[in-house]
C-alpha positions in Angstrom: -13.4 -0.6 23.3 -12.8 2.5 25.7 -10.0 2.0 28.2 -10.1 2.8 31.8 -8.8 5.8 31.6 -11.8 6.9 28.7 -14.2 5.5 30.8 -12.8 7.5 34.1 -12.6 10.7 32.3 -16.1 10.6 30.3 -18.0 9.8 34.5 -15.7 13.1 35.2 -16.6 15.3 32.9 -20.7 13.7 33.1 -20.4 15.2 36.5 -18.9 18.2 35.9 -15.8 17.9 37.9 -12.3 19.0 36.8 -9.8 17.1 37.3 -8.7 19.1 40.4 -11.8 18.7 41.8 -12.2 15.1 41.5 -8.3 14.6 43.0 -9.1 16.6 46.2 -12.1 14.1 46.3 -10.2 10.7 45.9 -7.3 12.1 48.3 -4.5 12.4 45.4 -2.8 14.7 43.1 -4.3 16.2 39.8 -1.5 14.3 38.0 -2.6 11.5 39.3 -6.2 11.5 37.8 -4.4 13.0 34.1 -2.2 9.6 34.4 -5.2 7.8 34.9 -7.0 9.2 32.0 -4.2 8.8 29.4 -3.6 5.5 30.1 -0.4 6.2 31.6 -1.0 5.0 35.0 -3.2 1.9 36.1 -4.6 2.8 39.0 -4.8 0.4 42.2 -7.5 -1.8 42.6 -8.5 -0.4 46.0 -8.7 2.8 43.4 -10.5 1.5 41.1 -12.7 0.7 44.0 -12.5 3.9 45.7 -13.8 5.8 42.2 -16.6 3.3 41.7 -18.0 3.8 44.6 -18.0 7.6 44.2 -19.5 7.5 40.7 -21.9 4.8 41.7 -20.8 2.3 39.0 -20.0 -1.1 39.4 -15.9 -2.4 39.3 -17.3 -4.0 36.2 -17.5 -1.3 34.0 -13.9 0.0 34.1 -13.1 -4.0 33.5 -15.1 -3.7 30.3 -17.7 -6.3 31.7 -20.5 -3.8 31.6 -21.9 -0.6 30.0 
């Protein structure tokens, strides 16, 4: 099962963004989005939120409820 942070990276890079580009987007630091994608961090679930909305997925799928 991909985690989160899989999922967050593999709807990055489908879009072509860097991380850079996608942490000027959502408002926070590039380090921010690497945590996310490792694992590292767990973001917020306003965040969670917030990037759902931009990719135009449901909260669902980084919950593991949906493909």
């Amino acid at each position: 099962m991909e985690t989160l942070g899989q999922k967050l990276k593999d709807l990055r890079e489908e879009a072509g963004l860097t991380q850079v580009e996608l942490a000027k987007i959502l408002f926070i630091d590039k380090s921010t989005i690497a945590k996310y994608e490792t694992d590292k961090v767990v973001p917020s679930f306003a965040m969670v939120i917030k990037i759902a909305k931009f990719f135009k997925v449901r909260t669902d799928y980084f919950a593991g409820l949906e493909d």
